[in-house]
C-alpha positions as CSV (number, residue, x, y, z in Angstrom):
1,X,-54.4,-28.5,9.0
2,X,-50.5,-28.9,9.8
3,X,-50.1,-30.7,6.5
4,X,-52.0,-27.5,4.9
5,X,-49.6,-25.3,7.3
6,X,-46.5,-27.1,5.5
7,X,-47.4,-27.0,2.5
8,X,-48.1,-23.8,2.2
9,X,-44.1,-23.0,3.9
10,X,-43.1,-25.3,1.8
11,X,-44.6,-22.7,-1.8
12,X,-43.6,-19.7,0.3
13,X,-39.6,-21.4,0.5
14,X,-39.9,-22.4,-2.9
15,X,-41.1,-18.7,-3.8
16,X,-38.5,-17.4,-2.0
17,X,-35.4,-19.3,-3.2
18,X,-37.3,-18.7,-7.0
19,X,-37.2,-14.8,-6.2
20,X,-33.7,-15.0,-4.9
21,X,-32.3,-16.9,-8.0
22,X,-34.3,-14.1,-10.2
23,X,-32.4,-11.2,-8.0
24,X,-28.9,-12.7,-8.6
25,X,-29.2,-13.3,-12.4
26,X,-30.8,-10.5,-12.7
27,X,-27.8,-8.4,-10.8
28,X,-25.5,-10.6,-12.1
29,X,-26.6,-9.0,-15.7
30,X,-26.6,-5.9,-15.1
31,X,-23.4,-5.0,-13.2
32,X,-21.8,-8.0,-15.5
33,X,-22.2,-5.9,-18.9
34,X,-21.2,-2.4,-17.9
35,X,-18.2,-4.6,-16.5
36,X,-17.2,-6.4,-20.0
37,X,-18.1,-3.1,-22.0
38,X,-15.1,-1.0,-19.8
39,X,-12.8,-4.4,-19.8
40,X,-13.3,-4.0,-23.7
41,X,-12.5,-0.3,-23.3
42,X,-9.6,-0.5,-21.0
43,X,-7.9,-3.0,-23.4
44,X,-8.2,-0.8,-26.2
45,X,-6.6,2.0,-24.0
46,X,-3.6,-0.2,-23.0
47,X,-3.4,-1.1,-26.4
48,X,-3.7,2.6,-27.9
49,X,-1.0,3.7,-25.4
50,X,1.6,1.3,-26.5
51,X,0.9,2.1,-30.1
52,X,2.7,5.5,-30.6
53,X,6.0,6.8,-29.3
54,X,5.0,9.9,-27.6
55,X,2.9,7.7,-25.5
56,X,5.7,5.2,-24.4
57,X,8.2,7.8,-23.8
58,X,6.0,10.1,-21.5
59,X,5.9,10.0,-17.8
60,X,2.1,11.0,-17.8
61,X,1.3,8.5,-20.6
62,X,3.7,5.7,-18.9
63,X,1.6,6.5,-15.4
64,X,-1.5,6.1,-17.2
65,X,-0.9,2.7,-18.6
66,X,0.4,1.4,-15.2
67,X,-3.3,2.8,-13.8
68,X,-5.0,1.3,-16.1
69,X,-2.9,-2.2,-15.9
70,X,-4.1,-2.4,-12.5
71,X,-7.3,-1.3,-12.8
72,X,-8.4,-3.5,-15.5
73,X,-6.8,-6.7,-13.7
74,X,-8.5,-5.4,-10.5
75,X,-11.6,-4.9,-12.5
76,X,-11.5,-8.7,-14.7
77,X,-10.8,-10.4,-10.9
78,X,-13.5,-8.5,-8.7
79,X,-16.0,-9.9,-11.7
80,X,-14.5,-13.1,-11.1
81,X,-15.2,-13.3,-7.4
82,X,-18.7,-11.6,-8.0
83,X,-19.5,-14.2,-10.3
84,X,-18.3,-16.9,-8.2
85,X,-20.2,-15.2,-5.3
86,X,-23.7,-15.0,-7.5
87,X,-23.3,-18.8,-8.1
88,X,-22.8,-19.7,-4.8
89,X,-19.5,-21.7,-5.8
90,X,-17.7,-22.7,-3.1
91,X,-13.5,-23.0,-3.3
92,X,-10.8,-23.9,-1.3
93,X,-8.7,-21.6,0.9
94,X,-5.3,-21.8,-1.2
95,X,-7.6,-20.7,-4.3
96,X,-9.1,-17.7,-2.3
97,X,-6.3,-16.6,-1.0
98,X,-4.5,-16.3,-4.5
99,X,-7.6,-14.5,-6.0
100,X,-7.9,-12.3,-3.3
101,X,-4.6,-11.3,-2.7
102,X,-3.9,-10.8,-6.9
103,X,-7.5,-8.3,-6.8
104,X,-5.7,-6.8,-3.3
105,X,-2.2,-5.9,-5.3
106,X,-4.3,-4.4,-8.1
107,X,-6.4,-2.4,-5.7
108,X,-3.8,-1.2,-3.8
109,X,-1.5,-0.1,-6.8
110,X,-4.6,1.9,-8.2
111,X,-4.2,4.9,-5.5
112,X,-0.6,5.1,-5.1
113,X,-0.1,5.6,-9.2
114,X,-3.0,8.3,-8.0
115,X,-1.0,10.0,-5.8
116,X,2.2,9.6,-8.3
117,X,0.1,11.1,-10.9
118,X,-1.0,14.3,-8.6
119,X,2.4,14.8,-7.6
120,X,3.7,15.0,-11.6
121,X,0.3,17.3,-12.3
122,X,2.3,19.9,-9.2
123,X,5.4,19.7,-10.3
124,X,4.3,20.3,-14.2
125,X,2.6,23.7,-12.7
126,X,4.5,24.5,-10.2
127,X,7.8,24.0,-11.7
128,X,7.5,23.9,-15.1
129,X,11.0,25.2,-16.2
130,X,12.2,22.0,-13.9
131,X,9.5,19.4,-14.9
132,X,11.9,18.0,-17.7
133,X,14.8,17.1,-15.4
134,X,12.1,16.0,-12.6
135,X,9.8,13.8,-14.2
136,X,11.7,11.8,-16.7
137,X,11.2,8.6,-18.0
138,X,13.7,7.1,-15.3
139,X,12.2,8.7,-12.5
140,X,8.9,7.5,-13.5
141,X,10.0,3.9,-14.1
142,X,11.8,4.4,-10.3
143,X,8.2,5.6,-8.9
144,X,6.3,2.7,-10.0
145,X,8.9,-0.2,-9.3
146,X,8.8,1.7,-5.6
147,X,4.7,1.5,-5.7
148,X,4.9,-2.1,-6.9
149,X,7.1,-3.0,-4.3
150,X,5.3,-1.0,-1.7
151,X,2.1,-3.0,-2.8
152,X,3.9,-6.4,-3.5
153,X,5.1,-6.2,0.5
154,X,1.6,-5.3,2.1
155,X,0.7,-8.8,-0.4
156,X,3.7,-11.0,1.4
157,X,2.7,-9.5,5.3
158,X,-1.0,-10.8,4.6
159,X,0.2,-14.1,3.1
160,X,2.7,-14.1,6.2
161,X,0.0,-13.5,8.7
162,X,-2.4,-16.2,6.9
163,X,0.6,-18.6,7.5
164,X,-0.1,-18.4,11.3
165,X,-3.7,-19.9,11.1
166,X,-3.5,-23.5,12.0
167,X,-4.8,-24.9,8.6
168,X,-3.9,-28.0,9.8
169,X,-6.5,-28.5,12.3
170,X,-9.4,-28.4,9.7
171,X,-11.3,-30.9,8.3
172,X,-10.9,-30.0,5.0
173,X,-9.6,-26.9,3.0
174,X,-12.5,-26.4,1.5
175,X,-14.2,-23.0,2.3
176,X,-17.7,-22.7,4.5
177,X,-18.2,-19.4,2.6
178,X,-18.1,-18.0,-0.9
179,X,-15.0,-16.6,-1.6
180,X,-13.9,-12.7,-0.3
181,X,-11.8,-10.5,1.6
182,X,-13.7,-11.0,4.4
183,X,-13.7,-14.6,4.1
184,X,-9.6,-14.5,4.2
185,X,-9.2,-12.2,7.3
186,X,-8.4,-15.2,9.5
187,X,-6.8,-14.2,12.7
188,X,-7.0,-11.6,14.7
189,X,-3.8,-10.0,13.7
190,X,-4.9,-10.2,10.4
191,X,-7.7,-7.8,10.6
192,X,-5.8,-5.5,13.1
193,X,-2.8,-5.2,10.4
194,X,-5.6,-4.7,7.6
195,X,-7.0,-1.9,9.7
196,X,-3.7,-0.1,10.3
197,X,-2.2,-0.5,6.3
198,X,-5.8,0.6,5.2
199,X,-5.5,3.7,7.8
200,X,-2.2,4.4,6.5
201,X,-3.0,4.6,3.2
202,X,-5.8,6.7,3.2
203,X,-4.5,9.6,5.5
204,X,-1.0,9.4,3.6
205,X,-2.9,9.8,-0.2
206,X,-5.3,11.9,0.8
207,X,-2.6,14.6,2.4
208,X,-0.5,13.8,-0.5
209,X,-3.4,14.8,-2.9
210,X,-4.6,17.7,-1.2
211,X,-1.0,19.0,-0.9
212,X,-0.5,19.0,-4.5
213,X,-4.2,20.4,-5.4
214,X,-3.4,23.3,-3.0
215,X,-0.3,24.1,-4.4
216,X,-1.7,24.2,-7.8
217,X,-4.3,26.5,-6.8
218,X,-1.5,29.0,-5.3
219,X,0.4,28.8,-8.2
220,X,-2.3,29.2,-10.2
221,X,-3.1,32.6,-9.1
222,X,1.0,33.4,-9.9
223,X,1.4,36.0,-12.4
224,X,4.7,34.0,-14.0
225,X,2.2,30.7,-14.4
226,X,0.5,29.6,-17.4
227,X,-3.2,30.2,-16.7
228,X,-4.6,28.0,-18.8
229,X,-2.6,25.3,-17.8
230,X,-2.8,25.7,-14.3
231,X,-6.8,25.8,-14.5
232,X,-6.9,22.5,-16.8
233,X,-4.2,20.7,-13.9
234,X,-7.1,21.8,-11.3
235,X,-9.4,20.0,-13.1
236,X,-7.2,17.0,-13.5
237,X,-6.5,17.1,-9.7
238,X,-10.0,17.5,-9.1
239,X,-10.9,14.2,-10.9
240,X,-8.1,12.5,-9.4
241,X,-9.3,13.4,-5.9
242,X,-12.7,11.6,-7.0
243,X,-10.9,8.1,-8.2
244,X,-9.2,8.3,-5.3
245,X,-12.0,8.7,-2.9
246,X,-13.6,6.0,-4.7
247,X,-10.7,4.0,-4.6
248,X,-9.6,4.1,-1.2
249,X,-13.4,3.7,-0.4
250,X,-12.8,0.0,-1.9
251,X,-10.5,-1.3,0.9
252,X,-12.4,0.1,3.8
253,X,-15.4,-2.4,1.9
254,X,-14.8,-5.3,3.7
255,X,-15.0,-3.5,7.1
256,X,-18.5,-1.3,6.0
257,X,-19.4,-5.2,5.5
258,X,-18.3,-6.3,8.5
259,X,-20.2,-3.1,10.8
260,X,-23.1,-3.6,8.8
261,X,-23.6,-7.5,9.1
262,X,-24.1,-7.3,12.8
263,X,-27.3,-5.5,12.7
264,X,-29.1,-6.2,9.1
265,X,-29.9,-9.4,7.6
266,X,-28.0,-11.7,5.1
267,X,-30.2,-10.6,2.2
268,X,-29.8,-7.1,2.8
269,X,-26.3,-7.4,3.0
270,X,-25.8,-9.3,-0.3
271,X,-28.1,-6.3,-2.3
272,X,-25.9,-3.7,-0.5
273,X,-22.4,-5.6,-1.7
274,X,-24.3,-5.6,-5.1
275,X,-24.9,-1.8,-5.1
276,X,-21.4,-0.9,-3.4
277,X,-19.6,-3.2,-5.8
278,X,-20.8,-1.2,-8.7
279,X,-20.1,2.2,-7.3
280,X,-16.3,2.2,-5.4
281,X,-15.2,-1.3,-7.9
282,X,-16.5,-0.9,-11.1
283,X,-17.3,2.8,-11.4
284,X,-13.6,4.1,-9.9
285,X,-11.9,1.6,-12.6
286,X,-13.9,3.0,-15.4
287,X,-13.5,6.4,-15.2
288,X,-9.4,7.0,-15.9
289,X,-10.8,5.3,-19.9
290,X,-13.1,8.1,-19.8
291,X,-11.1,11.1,-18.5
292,X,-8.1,10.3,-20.5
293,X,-10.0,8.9,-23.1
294,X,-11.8,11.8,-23.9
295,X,-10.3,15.0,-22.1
296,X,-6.7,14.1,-23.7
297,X,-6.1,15.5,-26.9
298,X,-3.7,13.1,-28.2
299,X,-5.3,10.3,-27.0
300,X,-8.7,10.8,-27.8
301,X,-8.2,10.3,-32.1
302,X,-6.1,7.4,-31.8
303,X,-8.4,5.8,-29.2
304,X,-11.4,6.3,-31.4
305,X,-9.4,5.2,-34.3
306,X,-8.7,1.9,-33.0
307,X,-12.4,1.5,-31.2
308,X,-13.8,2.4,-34.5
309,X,-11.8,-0.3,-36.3
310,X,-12.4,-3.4,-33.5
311,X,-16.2,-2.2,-33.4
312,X,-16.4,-2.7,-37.2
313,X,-14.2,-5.9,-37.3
314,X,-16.5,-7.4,-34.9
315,X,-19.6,-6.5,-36.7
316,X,-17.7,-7.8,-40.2
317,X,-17.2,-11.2,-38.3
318,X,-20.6,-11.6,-36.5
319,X,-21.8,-10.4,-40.6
């Protein structure tokens, strides 16, 4: 009867881990194409806005490409670590802590060029006969140097603070865990600093945002403002408030983790990374393609000229 009892546990195990493989390939498909499609797109976007002059030599264009820089590397890493994750591969600390902290500079330069971009939609409305001598292509190269530094020194505090642990005490430096952010908040200070920054960032952009959104709708109800381009600079606003919702929702991830790990089970938790990794990671990075990819008037032809063009040359090669 006990050897019948075991072996029995034993098929139910064997189910189990047969299920569990299934669920991760299967997960691993489905977020992994959506996620190669938009890398494909946001290429042809960074390539598309180097192409032309008027793209290179305006601000709004020259913020754009910095967005989409960090969101595609942001985007090409977090698949990374999700793949790493869905394999189960375990790496050393000094190998995390690079990945992480390169997907962390990404993710953190994503809603600062937000806010810089808000801020050059309320001055465009609001001050349009100043705009020119405001936002030029100086000024623009000043803001994101400033929100590349900004986002480089949060990157050298966390490496600073990971310098404290007493690595030296291990074993080895090979990781217990797969790979994450949570993985590398070793310390107490470390989380508590995380916190804060993370705090920081979100009240500061999100006043920021709504500031600038308010203003435009005030101006736009100004009888000296252009109505029609006050109304699409709403909608612009609008869309930016969204990506950066999304976006800021991706650094508080690792501390929904954490909450919810204390009261559901390991399973659950992995399914619920899966889900949240596809909506405030993939979805946030893929949607500046698609609102300046097809709202913009002079980037939409020379976008779908050149998609057009790699889409046949690919189907000529695999011909």
């Amino acid at each position: 009867m006990s050897y019948a009892n075991q072996t029995q546990t034993l098929n139910i195990t064997a189910e189990q881990r047969y299920q569990g493989l299934l669920e991760r390939v299967l997960f691993t498909m489905l977020i992994g194409m959506p996620c190669c499609l938009f890398l494909f797109i946001n290429g042809i976007m960074l390539f598309t806005l180097r192409s032309k002059a008027v793209f290179r030599e305006t601000s709004r264009y020259i913020l754009l490409y910095n967005l989409l820089f960090s969101d595609t590397v942001m985007l090409g890493l977090s698949q990374l670590l999700y793949i790493l994750s869905a394999c189960r591969i375990i790496t050393t600390y000094p190998v995390c802590g690079v990945l992480t902290m390169l997907a962390g500079l990404a993710n953190e330069i994503s809603p600062l060029t937000l806010v810089v971009m808000c801020l050059e939609r309320y001055v465009a409305v609001c001050y349009p006969l100043r705009h020119a001598t405001i936002i030029t292509v100086r000024n623009t190269a000043v803001a994101i140097i400033v929100v590349w530094a900004f986002s480089s020194l949060n990157v050298l505090i966390r490496v600073l603070l990971l310098l404290n642990f007493p690595f030296d005490q291990l074993q080895s430096l090979q990781m217990t865990d797969i790979c994450s952010n949570i993985a590398m908040l070793l310390g107490p200070m470390s989380d508590i600093y995380e916190k804060a920054y993370t705090g920081f960032v979100f009240v500061s952009a999100g006043v920021a945002v709504t500031c600038s959104y308010v203003g435009v709708m005030v101006a736009a109800r100004s009888a000296s403002t252009d109505k029609a381009s006050a109304h699409k600079a709403r909608n612009t606003l609008l869309l930016h408030m969204v990506q950066l919702g999304l976006s800021l929702l991706s650094t508080m991830h690792s501390f929904m983790i954490v909450s919810l790990s204390k009261t559901l089970s390991r399973l659950v938790i992995v399914r619920i990374k899966s889900i949240l990794y596809v909506f405030i990671y993939i979805l946030p990075r893929c949607l500046s393609s698609l609102i300046y990819g097809l709202r913009d008037k002079t980037i939409r032809p020379v976008l779908m000229y050149h998609l057009c063009c790699r889409l046949k040359l690919s189907r000529l090669h695999k011909g």
